[in-house]
Each structure stands twice: as C-alpha cells, then as structure tokens.
Biopython code that builds the backbone (N, CA, C, O; Angstrom):
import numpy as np
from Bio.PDB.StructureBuilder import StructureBuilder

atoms = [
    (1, "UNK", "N", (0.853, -1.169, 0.000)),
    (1, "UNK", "CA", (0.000, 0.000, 0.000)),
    (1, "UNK", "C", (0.903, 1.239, 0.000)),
    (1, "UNK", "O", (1.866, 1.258, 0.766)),
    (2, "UNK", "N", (0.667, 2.215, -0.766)),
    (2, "UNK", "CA", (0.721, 3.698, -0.998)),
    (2, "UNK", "C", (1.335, 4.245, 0.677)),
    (2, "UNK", "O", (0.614, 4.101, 1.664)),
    (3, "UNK", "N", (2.236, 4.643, 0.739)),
    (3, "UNK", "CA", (1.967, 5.636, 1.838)),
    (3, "UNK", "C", (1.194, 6.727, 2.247)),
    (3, "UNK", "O", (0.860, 6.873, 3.423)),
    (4, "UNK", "N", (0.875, 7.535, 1.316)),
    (4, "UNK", "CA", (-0.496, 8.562, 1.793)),
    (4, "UNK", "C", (-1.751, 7.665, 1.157)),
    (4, "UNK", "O", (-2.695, 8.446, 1.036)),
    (5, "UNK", "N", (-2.057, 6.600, 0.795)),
    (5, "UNK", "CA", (-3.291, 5.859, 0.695)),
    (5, "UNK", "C", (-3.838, 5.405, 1.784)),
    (5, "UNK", "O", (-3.075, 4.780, 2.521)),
    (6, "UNK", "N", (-5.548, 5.588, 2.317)),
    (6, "UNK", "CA", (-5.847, 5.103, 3.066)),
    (6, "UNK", "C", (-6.338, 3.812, 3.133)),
    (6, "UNK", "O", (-6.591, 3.460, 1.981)),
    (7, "UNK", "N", (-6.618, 2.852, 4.002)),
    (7, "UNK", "CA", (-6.943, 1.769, 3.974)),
    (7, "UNK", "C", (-8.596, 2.095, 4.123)),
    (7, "UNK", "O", (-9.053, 3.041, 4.765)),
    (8, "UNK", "N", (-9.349, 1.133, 3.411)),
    (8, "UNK", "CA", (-10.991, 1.399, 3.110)),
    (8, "UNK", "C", (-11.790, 1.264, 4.195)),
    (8, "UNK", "O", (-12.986, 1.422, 3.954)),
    (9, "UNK", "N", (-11.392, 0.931, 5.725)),
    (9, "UNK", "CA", (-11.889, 1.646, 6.370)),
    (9, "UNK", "C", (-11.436, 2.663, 7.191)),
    (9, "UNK", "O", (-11.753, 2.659, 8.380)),
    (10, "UNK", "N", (-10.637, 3.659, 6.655)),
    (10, "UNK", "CA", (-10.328, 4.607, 7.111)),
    (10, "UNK", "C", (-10.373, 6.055, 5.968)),
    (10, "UNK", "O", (-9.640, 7.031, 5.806)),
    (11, "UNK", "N", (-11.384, 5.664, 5.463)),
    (11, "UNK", "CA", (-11.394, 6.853, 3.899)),
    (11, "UNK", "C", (-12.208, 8.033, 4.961)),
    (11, "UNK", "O", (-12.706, 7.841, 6.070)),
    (12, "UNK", "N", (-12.130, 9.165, 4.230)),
    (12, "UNK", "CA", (-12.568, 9.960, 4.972)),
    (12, "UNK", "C", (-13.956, 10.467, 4.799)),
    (12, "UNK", "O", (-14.223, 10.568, 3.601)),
    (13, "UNK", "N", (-15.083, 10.877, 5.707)),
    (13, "UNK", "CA", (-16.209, 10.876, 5.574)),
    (13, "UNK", "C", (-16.256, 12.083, 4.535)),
    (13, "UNK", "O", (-15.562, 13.097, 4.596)),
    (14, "UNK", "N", (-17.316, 11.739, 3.465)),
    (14, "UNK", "CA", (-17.730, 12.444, 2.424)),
    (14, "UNK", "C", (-18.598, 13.869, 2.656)),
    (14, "UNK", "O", (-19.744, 13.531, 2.953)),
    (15, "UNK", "N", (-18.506, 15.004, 2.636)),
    (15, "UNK", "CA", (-18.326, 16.543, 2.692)),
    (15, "UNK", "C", (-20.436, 16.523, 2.343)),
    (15, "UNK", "O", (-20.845, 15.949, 1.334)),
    (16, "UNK", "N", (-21.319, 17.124, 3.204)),
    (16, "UNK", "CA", (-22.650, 17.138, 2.688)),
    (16, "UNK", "C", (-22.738, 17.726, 0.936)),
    (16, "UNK", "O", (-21.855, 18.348, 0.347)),
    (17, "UNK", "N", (-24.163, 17.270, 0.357)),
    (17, "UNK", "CA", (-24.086, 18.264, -0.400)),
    (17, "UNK", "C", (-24.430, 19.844, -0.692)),
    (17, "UNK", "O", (-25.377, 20.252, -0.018)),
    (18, "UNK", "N", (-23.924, 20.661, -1.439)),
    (18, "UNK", "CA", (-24.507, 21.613, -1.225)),
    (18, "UNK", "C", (-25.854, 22.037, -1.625)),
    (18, "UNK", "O", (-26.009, 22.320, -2.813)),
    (19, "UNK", "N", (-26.875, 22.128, -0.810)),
    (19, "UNK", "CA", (-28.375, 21.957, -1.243)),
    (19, "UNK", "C", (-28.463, 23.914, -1.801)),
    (19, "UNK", "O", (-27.911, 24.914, -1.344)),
    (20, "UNK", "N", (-29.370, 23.714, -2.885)),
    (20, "UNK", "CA", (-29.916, 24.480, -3.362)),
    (20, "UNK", "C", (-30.605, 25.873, -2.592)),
    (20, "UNK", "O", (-30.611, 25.602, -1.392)),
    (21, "UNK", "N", (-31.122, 27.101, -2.779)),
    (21, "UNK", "CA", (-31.682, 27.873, -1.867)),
    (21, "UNK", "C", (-32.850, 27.688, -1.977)),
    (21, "UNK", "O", (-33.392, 27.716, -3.082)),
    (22, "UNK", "N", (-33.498, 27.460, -0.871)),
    (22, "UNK", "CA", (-35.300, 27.280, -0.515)),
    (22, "UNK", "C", (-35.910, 27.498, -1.081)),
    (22, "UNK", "O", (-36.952, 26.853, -1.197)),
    (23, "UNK", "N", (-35.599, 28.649, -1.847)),
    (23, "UNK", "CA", (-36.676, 29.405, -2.921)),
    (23, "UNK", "C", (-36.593, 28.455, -4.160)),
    (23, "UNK", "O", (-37.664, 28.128, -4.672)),
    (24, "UNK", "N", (-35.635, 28.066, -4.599)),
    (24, "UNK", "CA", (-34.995, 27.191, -5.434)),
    (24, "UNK", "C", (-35.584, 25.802, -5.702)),
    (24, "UNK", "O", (-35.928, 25.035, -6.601)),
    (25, "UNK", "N", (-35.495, 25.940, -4.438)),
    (25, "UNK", "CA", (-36.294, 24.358, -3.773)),
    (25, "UNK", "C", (-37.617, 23.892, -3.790)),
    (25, "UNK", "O", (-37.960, 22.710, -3.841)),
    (26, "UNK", "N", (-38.745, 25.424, -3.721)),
    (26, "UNK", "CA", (-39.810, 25.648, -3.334)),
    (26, "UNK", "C", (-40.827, 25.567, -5.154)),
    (26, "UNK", "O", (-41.948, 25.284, -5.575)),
    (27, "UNK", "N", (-39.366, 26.070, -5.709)),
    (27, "UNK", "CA", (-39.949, 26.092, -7.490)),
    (27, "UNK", "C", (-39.942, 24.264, -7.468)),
    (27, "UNK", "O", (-40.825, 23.408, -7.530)),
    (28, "UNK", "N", (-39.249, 24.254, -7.412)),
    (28, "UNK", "CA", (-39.007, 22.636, -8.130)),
    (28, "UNK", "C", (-40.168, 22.105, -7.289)),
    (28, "UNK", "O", (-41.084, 21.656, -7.978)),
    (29, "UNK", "N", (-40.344, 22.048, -6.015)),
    (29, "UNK", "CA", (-41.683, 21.375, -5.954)),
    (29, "UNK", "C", (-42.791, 21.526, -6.406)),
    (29, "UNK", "O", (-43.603, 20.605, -6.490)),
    (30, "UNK", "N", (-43.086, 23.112, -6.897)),
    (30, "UNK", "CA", (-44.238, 23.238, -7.404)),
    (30, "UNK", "C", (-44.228, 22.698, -8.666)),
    (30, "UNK", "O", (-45.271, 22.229, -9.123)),
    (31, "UNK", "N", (-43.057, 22.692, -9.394)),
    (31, "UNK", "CA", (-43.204, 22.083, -10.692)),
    (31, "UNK", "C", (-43.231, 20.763, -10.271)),
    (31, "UNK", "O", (-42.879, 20.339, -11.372)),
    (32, "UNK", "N", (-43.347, 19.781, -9.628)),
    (32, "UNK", "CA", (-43.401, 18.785, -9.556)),
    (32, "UNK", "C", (-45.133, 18.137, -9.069)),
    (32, "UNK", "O", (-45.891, 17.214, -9.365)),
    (33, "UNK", "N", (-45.083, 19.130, -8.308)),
    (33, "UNK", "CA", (-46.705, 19.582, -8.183)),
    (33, "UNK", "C", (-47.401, 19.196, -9.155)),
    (33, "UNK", "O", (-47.873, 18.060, -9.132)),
    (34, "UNK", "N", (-47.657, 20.170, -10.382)),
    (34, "UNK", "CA", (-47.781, 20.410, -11.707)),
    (34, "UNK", "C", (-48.523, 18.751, -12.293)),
    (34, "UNK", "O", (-49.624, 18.324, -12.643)),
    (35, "UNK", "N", (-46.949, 18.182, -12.095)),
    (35, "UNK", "CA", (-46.928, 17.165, -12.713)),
    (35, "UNK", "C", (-47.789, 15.859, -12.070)),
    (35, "UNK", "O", (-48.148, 14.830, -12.642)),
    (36, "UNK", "N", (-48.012, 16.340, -10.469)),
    (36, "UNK", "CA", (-49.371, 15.019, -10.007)),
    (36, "UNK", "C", (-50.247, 15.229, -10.120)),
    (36, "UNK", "O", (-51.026, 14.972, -9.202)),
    (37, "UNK", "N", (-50.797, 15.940, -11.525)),
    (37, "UNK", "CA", (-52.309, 15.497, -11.390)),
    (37, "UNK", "C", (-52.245, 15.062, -13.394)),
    (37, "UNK", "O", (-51.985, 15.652, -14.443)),
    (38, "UNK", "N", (-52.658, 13.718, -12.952)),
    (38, "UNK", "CA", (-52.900, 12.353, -14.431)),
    (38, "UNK", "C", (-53.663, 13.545, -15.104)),
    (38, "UNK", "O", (-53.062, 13.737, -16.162)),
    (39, "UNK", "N", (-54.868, 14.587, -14.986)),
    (39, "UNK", "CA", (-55.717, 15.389, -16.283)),
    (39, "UNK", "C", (-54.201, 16.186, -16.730)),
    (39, "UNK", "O", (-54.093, 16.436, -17.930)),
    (40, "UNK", "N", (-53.222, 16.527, -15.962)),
    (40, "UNK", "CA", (-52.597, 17.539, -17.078)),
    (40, "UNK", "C", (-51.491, 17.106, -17.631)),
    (40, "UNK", "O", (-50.824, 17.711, -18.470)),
    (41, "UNK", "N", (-51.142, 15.408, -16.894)),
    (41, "UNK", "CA", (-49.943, 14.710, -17.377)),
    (41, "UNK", "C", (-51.161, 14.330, -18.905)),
    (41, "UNK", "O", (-50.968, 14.750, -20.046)),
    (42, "UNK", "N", (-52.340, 13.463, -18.464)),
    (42, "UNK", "CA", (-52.784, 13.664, -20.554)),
    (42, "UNK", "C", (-52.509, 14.513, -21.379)),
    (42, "UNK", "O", (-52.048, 14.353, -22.509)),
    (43, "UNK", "N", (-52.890, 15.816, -20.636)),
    (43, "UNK", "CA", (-52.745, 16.932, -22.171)),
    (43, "UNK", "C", (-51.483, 16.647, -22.597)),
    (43, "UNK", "O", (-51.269, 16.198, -23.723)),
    (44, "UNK", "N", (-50.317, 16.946, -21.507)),
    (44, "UNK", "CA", (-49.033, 16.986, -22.088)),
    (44, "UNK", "C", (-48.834, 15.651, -22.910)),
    (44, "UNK", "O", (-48.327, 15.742, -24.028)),
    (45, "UNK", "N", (-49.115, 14.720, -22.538)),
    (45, "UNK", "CA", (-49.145, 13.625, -23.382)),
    (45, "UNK", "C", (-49.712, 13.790, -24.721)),
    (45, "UNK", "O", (-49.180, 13.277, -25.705)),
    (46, "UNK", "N", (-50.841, 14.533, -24.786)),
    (46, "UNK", "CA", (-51.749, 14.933, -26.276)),
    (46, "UNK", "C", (-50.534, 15.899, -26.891)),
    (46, "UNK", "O", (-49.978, 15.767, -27.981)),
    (47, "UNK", "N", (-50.329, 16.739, -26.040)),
    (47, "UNK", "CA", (-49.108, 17.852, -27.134)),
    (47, "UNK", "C", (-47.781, 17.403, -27.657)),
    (47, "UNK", "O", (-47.009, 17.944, -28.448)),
    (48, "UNK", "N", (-47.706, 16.022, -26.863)),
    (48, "UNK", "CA", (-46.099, 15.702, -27.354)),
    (48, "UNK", "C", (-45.322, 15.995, -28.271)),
    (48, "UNK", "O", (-44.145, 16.354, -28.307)),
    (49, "UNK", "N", (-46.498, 15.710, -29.401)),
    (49, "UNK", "CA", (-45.738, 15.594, -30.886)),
    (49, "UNK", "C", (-46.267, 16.540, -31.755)),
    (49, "UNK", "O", (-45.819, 16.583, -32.901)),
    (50, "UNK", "N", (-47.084, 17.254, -31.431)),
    (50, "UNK", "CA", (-48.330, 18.348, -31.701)),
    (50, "UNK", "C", (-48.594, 19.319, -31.057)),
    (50, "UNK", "O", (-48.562, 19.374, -29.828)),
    (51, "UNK", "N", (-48.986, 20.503, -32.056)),
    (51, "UNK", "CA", (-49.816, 21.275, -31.356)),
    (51, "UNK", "C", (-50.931, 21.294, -31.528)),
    (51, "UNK", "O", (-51.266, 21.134, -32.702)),
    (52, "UNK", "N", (-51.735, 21.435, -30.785)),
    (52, "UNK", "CA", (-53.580, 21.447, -30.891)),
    (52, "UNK", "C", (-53.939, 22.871, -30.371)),
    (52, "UNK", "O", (-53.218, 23.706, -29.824)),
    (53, "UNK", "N", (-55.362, 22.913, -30.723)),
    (53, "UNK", "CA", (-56.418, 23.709, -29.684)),
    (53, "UNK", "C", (-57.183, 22.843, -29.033)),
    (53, "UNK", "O", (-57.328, 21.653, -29.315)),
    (54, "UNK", "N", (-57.883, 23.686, -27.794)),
    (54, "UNK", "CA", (-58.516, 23.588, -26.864)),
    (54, "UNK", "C", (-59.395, 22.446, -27.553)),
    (54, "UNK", "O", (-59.323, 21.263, -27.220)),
    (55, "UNK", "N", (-60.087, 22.853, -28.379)),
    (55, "UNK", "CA", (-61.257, 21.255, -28.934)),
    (55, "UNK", "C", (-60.351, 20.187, -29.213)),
    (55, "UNK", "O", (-60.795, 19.120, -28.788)),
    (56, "UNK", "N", (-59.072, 20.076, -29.860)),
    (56, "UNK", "CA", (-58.451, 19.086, -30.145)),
    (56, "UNK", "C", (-57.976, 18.233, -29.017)),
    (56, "UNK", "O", (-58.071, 17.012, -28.897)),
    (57, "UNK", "N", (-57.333, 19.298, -28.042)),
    (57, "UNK", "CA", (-57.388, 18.449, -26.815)),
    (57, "UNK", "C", (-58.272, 18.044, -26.158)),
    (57, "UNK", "O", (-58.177, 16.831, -25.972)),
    (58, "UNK", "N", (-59.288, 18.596, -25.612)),
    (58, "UNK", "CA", (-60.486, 17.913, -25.120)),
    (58, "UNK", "C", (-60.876, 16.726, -25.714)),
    (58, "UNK", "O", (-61.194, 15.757, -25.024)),
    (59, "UNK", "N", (-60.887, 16.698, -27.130)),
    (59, "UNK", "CA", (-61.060, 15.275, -27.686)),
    (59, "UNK", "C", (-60.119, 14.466, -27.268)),
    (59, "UNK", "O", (-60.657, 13.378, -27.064)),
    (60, "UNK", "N", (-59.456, 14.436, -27.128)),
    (60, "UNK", "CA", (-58.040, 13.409, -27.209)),
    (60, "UNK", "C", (-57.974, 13.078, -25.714)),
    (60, "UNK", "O", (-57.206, 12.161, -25.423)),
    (61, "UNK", "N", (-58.764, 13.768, -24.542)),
    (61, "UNK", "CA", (-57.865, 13.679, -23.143)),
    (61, "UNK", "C", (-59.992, 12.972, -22.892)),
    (61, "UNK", "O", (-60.326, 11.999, -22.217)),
    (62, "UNK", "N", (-60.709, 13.678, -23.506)),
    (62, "UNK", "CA", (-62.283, 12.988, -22.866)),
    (62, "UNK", "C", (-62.547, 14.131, -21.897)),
    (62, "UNK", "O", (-63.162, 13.988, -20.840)),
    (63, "UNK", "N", (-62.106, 15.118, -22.276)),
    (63, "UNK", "CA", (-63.030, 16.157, -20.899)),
    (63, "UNK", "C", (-63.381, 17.636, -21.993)),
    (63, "UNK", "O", (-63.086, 18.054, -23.112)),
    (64, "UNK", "N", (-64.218, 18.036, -20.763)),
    (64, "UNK", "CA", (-64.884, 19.327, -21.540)),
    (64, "UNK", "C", (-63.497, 20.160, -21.371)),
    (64, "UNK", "O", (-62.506, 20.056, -20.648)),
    (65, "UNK", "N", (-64.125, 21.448, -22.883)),
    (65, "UNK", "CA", (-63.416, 22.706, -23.031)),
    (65, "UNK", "C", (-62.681, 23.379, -21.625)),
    (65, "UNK", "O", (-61.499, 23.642, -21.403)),
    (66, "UNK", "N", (-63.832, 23.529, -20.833)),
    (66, "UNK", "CA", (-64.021, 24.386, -20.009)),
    (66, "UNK", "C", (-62.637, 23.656, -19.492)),
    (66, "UNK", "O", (-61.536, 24.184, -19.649)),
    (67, "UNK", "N", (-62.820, 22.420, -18.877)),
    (67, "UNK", "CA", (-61.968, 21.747, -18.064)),
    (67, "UNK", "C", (-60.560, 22.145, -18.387)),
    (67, "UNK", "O", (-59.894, 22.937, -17.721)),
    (68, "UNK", "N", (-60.001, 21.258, -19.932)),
    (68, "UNK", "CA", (-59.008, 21.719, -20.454)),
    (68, "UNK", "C", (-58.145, 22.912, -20.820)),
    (68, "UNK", "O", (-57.040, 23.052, -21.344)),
    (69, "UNK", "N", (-59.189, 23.806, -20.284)),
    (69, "UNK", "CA", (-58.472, 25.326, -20.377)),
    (69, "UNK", "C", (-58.206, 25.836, -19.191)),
    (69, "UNK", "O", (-57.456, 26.811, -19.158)),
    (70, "UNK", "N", (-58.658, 25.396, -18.165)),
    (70, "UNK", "CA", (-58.224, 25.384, -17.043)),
    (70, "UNK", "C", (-56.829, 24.581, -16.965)),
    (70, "UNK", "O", (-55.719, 25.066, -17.186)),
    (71, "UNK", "N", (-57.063, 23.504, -16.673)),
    (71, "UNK", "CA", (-55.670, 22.900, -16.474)),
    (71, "UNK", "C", (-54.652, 23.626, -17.463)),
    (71, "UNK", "O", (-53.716, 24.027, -16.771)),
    (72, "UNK", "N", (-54.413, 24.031, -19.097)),
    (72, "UNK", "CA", (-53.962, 24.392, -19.899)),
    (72, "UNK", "C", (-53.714, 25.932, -18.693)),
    (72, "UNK", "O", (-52.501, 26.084, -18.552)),
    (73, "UNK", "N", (-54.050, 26.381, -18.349)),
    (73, "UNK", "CA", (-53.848, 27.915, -17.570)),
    (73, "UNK", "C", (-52.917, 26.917, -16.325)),
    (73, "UNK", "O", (-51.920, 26.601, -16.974)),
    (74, "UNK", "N", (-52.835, 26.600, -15.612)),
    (74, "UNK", "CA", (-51.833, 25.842, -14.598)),
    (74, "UNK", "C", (-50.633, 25.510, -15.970)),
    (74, "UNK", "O", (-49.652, 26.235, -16.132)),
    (75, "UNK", "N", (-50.930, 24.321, -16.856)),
    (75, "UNK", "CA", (-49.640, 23.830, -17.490)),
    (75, "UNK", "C", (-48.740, 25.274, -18.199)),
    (75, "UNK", "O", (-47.601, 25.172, -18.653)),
    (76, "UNK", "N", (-49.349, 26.273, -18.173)),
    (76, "UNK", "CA", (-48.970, 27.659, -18.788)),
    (76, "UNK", "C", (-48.057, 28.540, -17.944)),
    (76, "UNK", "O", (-47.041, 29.128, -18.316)),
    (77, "UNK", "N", (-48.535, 28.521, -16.911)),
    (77, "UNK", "CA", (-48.182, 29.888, -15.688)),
    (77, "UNK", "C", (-46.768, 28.942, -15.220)),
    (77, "UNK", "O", (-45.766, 29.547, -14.840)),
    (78, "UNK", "N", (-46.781, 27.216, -15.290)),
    (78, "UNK", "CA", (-45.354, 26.941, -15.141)),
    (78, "UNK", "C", (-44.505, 26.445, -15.836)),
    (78, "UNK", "O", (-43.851, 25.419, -15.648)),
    (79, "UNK", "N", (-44.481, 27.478, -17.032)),
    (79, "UNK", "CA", (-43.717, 27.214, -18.402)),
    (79, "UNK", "C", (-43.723, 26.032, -18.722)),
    (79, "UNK", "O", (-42.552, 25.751, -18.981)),
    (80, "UNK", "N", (-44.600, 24.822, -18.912)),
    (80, "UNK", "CA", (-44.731, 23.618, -19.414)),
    (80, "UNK", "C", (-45.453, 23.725, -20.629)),
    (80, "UNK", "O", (-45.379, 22.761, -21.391)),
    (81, "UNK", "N", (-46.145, 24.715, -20.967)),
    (81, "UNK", "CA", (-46.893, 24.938, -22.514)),
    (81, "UNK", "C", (-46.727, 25.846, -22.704)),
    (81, "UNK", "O", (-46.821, 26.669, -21.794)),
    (82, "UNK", "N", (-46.255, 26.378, -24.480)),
    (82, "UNK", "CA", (-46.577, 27.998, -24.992)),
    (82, "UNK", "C", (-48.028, 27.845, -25.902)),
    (82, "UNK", "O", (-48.641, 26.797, -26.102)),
    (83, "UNK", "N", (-48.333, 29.035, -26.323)),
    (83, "UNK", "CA", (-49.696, 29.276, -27.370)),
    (83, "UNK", "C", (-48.901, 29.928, -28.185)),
    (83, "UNK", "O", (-47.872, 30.508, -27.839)),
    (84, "UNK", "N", (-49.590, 29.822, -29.918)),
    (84, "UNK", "CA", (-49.804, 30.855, -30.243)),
    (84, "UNK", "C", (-50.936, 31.126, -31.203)),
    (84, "UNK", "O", (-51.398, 30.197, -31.866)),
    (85, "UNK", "N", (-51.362, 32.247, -31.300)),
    (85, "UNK", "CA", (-52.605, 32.435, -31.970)),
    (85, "UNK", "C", (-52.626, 32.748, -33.407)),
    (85, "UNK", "O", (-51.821, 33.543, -33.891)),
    (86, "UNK", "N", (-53.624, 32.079, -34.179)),
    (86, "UNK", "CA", (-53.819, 31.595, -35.567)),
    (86, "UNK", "C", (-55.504, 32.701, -36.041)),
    (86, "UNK", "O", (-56.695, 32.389, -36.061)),
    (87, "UNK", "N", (-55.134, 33.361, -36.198)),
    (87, "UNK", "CA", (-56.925, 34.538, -36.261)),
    (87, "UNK", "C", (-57.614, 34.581, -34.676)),
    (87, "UNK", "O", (-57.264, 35.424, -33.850)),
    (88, "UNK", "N", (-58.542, 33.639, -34.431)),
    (88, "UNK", "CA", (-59.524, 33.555, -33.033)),
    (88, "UNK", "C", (-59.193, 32.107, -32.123)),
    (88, "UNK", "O", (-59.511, 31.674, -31.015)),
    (89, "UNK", "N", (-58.042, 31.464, -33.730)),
    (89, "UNK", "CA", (-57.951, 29.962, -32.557)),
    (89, "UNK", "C", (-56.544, 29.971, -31.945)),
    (89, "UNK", "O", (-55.566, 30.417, -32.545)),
    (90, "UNK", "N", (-56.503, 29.360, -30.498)),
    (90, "UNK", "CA", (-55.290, 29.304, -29.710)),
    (90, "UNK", "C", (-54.500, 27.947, -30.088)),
    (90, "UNK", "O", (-55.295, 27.026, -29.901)),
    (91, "UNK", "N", (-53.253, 27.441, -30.546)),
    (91, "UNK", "CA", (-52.914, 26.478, -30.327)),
    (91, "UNK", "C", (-52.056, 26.007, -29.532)),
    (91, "UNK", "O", (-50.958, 26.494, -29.802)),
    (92, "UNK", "N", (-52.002, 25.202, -28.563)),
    (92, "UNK", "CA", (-50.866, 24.938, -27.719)),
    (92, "UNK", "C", (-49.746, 23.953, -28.139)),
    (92, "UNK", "O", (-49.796, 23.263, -29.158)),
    (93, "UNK", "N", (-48.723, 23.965, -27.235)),
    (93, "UNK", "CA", (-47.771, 22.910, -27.507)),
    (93, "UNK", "C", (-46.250, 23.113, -26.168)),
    (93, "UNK", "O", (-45.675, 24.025, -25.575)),
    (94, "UNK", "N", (-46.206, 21.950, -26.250)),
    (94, "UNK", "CA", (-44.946, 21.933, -25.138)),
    (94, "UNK", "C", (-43.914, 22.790, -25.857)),
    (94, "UNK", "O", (-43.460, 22.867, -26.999)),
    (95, "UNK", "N", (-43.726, 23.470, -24.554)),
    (95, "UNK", "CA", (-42.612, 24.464, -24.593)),
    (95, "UNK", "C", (-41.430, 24.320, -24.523)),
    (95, "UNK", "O", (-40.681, 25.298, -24.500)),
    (96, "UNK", "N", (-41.001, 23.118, -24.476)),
    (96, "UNK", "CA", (-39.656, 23.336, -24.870)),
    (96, "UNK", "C", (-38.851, 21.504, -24.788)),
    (96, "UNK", "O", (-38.938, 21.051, -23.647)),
    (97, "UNK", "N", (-38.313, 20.756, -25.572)),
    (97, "UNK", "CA", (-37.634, 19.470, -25.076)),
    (97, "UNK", "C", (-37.335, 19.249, -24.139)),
    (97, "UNK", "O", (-36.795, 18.147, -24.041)),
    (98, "UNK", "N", (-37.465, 20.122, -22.776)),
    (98, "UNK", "CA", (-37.274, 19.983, -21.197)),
    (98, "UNK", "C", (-38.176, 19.131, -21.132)),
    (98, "UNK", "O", (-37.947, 17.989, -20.733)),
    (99, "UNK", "N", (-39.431, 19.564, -21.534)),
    (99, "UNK", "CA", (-40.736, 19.075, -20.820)),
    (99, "UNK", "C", (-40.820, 17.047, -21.409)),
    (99, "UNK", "O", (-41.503, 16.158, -20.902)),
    (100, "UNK", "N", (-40.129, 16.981, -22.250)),
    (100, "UNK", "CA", (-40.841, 15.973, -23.455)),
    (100, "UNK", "C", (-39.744, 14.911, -22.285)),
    (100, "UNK", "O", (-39.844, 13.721, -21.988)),
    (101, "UNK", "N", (-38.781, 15.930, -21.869)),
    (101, "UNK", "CA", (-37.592, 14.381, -21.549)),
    (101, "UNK", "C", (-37.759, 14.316, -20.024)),
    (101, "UNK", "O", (-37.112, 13.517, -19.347)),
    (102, "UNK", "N", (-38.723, 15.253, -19.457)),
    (102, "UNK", "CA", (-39.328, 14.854, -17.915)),
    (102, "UNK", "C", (-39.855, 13.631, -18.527)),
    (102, "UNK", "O", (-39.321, 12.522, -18.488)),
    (103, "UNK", "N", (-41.311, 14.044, -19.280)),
    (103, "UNK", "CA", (-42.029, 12.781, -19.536)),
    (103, "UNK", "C", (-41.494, 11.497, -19.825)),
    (103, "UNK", "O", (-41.837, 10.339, -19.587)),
    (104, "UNK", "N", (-40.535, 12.059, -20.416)),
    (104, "UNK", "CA", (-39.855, 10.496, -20.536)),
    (104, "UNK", "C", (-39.198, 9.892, -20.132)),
    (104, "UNK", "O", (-38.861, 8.799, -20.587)),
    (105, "UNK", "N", (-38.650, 10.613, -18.759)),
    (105, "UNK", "CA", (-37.655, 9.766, -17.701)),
    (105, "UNK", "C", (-38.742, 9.199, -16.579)),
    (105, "UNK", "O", (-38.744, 8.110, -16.007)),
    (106, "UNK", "N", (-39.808, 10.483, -16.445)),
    (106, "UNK", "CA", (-40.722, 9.827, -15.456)),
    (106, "UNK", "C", (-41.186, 8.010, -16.193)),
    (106, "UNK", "O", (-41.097, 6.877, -15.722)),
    (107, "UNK", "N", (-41.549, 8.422, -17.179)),
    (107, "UNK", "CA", (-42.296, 6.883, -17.623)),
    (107, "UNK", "C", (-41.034, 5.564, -17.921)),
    (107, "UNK", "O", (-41.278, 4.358, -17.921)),
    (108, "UNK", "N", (-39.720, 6.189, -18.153)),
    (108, "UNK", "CA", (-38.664, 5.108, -18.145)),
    (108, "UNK", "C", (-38.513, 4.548, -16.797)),
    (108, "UNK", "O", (-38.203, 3.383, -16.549)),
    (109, "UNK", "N", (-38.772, 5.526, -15.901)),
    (109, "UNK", "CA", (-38.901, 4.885, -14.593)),
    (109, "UNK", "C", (-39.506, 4.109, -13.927)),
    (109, "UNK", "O", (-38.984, 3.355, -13.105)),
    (110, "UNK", "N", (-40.986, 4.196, -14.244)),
    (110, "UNK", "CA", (-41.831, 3.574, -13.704)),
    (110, "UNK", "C", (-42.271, 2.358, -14.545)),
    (110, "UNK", "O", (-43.145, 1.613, -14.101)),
    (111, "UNK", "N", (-41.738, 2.146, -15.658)),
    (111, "UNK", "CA", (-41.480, 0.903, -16.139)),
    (111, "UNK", "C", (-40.498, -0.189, -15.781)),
    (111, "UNK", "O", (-40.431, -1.358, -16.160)),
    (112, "UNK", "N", (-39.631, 0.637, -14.804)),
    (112, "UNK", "CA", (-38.331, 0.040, -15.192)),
    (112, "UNK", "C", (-39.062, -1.227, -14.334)),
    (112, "UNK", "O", (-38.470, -2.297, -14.191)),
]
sb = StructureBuilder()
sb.init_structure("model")
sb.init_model(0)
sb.init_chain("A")
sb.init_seg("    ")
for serial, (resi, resn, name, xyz) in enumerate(atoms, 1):
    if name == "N":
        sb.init_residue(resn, " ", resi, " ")
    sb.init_atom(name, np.array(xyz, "f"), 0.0, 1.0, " ", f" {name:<3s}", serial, name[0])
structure = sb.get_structure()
C-alpha cells in the first residue's frame, strides 16, 4: 500500500451536499406539483408531438373545453406549454424538449 493511501476503512467521511436555496427548492416542488395530477400529465401527453387547440385536446384527453383550459392555464403559468394564436384559434404545444424528456424519464422509470 501507498503511503499517503488510506486503507478502506479509514477513507474519509464524504463533505454534505450543497443543497440548493429554498426558494430554489420551493420552485421545483411546485413544478413537480404540476406534474401530479394524471388530467394535465394527458394533455401533455396529447401535445407531445403536436400542437392542438382547446377542442383538439379535449377530444383526445375525454373532458370538456371548459376543463381543459383550465388545467392548460396551470400547465402555462409553469412554463410547461406555450400558445400561439392563428386569427380567433389558440394552439398549444410543449414548450420546450425539457418538458418531453421529464415525460420520458418519469415513464422510463416507472417501467423500469
């Protein structure tokens, strides 16, 4: 053995990590928030590969307008969907490949 090598039970205890600031902390839960409720994990599931409007999604997820524009106002306010508008119709769509590769680590996971 090494002279300055330690023997493996004598390694030295590992340094905490440095945790994030509260506020920091407090986002990420809400975005995680976000993500437990199954009506707005569908939509995002409906926008994956698409953008729709409000009727397109409602078809695709089984709930009224009303409903879907609600949740669509939550998936909005935490940058998980943008719009943009086409004359009077809104279309949505995930905002950005962040969102697509949550979805897809969450579901690699829970398969595993």
């Amino acid at each position: 053995m090494a002279e300055n090598a330690l023997a493996p039970e004598q390694k030295l205890p590992k340094a905490p990590p440095v945790m994030p600031d509260d506020e920091v902390l407090y986002e990420l839960a809400d975005l995680f928030r976000v993500f437990g409720d199954s009506t707005r994990i569908k939509i995002l599931y409906a926008l994956h590969d698409d953008e729709l409007c409000v009727q397109d999604i409602a078809n695709a997820v089984q709930l009224s307008q009303s409903a879907v524009s609600h949740q669509l106002r939550v998936l909005k306010d935490s940058k998980l969907v943008r719009f943009r508008r086409d004359g009077k119709t809104i279309y949505y769509a995930l905002d950005d490949d962040h969102v697509r590769s949550i979805l897809s680590m969450g579901m690699d996971h829970i398969e595993e």
